[in-house]
C-alpha positions in Angstrom: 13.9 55.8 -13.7 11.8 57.8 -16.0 12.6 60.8 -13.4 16.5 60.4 -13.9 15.9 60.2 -17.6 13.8 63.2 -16.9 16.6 65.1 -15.1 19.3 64.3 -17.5 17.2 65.8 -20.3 16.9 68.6 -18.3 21.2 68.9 -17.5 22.2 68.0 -21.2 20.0 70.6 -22.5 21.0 73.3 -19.6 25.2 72.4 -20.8 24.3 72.4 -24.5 22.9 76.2 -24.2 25.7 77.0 -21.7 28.2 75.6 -24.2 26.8 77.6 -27.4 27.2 81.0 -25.3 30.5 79.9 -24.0 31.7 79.9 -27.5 29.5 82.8 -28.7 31.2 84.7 -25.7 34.5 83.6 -26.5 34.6 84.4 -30.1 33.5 88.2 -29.5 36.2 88.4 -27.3 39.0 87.5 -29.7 37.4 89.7 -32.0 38.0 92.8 -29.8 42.0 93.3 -29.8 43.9 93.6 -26.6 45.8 96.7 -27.6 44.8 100.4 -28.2 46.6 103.0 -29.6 46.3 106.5 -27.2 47.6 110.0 -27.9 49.2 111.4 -25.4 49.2 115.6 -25.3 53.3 116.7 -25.1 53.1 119.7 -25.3 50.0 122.9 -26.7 51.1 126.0 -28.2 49.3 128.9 -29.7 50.0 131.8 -31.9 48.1 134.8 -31.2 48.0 138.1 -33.6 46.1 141.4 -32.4 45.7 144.1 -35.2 45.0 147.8 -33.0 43.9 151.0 -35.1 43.5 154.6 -34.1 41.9 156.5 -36.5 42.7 160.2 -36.5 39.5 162.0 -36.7 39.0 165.6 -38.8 36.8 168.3 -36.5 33.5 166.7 -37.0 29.6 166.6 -35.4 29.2 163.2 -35.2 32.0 162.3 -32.4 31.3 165.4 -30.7 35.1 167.2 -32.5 36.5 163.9 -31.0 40.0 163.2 -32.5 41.0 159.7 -32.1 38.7 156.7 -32.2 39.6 153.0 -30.9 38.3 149.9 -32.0 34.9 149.6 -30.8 34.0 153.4 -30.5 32.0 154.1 -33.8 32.4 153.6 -37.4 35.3 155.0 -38.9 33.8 157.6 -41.2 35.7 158.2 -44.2 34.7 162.1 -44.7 35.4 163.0 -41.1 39.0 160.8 -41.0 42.8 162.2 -41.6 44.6 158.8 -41.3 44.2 155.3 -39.6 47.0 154.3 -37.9 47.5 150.7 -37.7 49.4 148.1 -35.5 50.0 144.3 -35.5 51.2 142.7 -32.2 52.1 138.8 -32.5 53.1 136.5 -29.6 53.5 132.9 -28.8 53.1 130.8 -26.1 53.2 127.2 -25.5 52.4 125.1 -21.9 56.2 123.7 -21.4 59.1 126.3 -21.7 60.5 126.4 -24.9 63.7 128.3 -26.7 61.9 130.1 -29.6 62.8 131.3 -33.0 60.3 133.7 -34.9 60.8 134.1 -38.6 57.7 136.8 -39.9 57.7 138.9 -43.2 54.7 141.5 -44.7 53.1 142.7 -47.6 50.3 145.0 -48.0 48.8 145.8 -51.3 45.7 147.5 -52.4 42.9 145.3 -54.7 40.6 145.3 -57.3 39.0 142.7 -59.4 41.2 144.0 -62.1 44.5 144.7 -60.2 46.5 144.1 -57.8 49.1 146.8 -56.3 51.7 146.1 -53.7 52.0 149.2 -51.8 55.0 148.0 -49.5 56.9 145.1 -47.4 58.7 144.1 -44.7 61.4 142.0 -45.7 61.9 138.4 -43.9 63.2 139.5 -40.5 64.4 136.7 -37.6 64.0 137.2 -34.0 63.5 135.8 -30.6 62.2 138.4 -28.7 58.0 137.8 -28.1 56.0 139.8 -28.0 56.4 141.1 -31.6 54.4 144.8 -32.6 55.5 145.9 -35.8 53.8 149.3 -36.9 52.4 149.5 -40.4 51.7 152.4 -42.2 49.1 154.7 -41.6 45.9 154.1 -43.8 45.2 157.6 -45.7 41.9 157.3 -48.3 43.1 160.2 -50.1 46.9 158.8 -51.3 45.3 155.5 -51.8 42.3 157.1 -54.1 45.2 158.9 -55.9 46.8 155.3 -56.0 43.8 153.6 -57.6 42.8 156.4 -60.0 46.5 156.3 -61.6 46.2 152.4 -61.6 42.5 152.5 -63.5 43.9 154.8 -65.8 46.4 152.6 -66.7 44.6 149.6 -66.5 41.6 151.6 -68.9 39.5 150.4 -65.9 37.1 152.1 -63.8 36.9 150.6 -60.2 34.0 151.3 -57.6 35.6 149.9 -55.0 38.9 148.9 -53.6 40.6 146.5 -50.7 43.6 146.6 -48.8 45.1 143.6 -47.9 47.8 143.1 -44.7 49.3 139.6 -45.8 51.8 138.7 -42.8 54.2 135.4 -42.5 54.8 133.9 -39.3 56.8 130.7 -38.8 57.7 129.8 -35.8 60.4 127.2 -34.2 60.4 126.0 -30.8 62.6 123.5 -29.6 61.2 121.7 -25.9 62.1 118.9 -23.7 59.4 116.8 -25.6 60.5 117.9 -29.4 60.4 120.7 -31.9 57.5 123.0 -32.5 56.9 123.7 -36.2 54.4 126.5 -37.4 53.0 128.5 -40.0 50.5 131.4 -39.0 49.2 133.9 -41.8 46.5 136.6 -40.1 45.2 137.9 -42.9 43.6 141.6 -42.7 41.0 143.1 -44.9 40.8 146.8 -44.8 37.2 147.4 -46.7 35.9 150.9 -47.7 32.3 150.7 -48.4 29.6 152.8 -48.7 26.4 151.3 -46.4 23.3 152.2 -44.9 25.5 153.9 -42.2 27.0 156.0 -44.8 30.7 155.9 -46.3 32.9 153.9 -43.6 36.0 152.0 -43.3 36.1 148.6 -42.2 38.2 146.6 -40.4 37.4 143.6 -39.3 38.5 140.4 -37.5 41.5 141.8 -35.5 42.0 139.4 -33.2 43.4 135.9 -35.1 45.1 132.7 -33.3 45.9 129.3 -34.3 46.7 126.6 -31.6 48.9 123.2 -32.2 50.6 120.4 -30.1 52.8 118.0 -29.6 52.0 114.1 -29.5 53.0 110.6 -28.7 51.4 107.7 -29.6 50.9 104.8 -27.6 50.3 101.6 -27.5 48.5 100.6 -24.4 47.1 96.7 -23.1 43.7 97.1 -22.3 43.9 94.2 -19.3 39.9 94.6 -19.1 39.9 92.7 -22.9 42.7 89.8 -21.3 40.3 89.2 -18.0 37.1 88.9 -20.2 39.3 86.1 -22.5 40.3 84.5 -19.3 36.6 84.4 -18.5 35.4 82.8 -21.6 38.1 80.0 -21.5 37.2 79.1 -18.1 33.2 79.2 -18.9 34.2 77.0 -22.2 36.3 74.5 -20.7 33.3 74.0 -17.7 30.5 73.7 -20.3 31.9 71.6 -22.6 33.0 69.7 -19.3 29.8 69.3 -18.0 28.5 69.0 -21.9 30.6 65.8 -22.1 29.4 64.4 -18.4 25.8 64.9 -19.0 25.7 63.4 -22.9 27.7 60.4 -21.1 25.3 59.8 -18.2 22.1 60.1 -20.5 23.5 57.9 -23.4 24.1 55.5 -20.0 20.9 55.8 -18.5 19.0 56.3 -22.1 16.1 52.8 -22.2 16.3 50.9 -25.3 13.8 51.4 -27.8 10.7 49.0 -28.2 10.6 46.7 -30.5 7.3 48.7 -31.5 8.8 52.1 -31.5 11.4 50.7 -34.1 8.5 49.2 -36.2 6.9 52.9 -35.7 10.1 54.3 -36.6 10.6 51.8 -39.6 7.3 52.5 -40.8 6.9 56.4 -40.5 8.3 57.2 -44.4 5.5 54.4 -46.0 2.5 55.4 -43.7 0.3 56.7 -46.7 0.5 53.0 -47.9 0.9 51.1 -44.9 -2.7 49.4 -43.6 -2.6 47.2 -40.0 -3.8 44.2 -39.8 -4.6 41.2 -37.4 -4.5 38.6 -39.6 -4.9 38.1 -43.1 -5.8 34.7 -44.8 -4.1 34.0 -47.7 -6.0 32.8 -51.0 -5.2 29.5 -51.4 -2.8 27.9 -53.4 -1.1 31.1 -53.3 2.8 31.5 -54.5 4.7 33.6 -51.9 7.9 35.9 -53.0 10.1 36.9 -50.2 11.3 40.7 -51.0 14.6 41.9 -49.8 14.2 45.4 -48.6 11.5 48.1 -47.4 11.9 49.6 -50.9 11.6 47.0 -53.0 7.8 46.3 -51.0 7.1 50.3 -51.8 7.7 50.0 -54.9 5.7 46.6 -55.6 2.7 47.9 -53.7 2.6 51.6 -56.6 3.4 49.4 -59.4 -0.1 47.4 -58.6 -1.2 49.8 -56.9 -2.1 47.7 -54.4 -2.0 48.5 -50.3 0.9 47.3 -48.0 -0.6 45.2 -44.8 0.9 44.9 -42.1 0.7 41.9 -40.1 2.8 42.5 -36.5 2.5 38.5 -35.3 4.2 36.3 -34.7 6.7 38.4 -36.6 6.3 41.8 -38.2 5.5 41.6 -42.2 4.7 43.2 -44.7 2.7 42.0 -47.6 1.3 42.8 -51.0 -1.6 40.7 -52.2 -2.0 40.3 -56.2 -4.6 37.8 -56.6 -2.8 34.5 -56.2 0.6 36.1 -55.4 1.8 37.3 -52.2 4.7 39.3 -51.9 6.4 39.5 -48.3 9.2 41.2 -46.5 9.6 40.1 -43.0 10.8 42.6 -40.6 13.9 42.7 -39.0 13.6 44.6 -35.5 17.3 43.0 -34.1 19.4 45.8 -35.3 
């Protein structure tokens, strides 16, 4: 017997921790949702611009009396250089086939921190031809010195140096199978002239400029993965608590009563520190007994007089106190 009582033990307390992560594992489940939201890529597109220079070179030592120089060939030397001619090229592409409107305007003006000069513009123009080149005016030193003198003279200024700016406007619309393509792209030029460490130079910088975009859908998607682990934890649930309910049943069944002595130990264990066993315990005589009606009411008798509770277990467990010729008694009731 005390094997099956052993075994049970053993069950109940296996289902009891199967049943707390049953319901640990199903509440993280229906804390992680079943849907998802995904973007889906429609459509990419991408604006490109490519500035080009040739600077027109003056008969000169440096380049060998080489006249033209290309991006990527030298410095372009102020003293040595006639002109810079400049060129902007613009073209769009995007990954589906797409009918494509091309709105672009231009301004260029020359800079200071105390003024600024437009020195001209191309108007808004429309167009669907790609690629676009549009060719800006030459850059010539001399006429812009000329420019920025006058405008420090008027200005009662005197600037050291001076920037010119190529400000263009593309916006682009693009109408696809998946939607409209909307865009904006400003490639900014800075034409710097400096004088450095590798004497007095023009700079121009950054000539290649691109800005990308797409087209999206969201979607929402069931993630079945989520659903199958839910299934799971129902099914573990329902067998622990199953086998939670089976197992308390058959060891509340097969559970042995308690002793009358482990209810008396039981019954006992909150007054130990005043409790004292005895066999047997004559009483003085002509001693007046006074049945008590609870546990308590003993406890509290025995710290008033500060006297110890005995215990006398036959024939029938009691509890007395002992004040000189008065005994005060609670028999114990095991039955319940």
């Amino acid at each position: 017997m005390k094997n099956v009582i052993r075994r049970l033990k053993i069950l109940l307390g296996f289902f009891i921790l199967l049943t707390f992560i049953s319901i640990l594992t199903l509440a993280i489940t229906h804390q992680t949702p079943i849907e998802a939201k995904q973007i889906i890529t429609l459509c990419t597109y991408r604006s490109k611009a490519t500035y080009d220079y040739t600077a027109i070179l003056k008969p000169n030592l440096i380049y060998n009396n080489k006249t033209l120089l290309r991006p990527g060939e030298g410095p372009i030397y102020t003293k040595i250089t006639k002109k810079v001619n400049l060129t902007l090229t613009f073209n769009f592409e995007s990954s589906i086939p797409a009918e494509t409107e091309i709105t672009y305007s231009l301004k260029a003006t020359l800079e200071t921190s105390a003024w600024t000069y437009q020195l001209y513009s191309i108007p808004s123009t429309k167009t669907n031809h790609i690629p676009i080149t549009i060719e800006l005016n030459p850059i010539n030193k001399t006429e812009l010195d000329i420019i920025k003198n006058r405008l420090d003279s008027e200005a009662g200024v005197t600037s050291t140096q001076y920037i010119l700016q190529i400000y263009p406007t593309f916006i682009i619309e693009a109408n696809t199978t998946e939607g409209t393509i909307n865009q904006m792209f400003n490639p900014t030029l800075t034409v710097e002239f400096e004088k450095t460490e590798r004497g007095q130079v023009i700079l121009i910088e950054n000539l290649n400029q691109a800005k990308s975009g797409s087209l999206t859908r969201t979607e929402t998607i069931i993630l079945q993965e989520v659903i199958n682990q839910r299934y799971a934890s129902y099914i573990l649930s329902a067998a622990s608590i199953t086998g939670l309910a089976i197992s308390t049943y058959l060891y509340a069944r097969n559970k042995p009563l308690p002793t009358p002595e482990s209810k008396l130990e039981k019954m006992l264990s909150p007054h130990k520190d005043l409790v004292v066993e005895t066999v047997q315990q004559n009483l003085p005589r002509e001693s007046k007994i006074i049945n008590v009606n609870s546990m308590d009411d003993i406890r509290k008798i025995s710290e008033i007089l500060a006297k110890p509770i005995l215990l006398i277990k036959e024939p029938k467990p009691t509890l007395i106190v002992i004040d000189q010729n008065i005994v005060y008694e609670y028999k114990i009731s095991l039955e319940k």
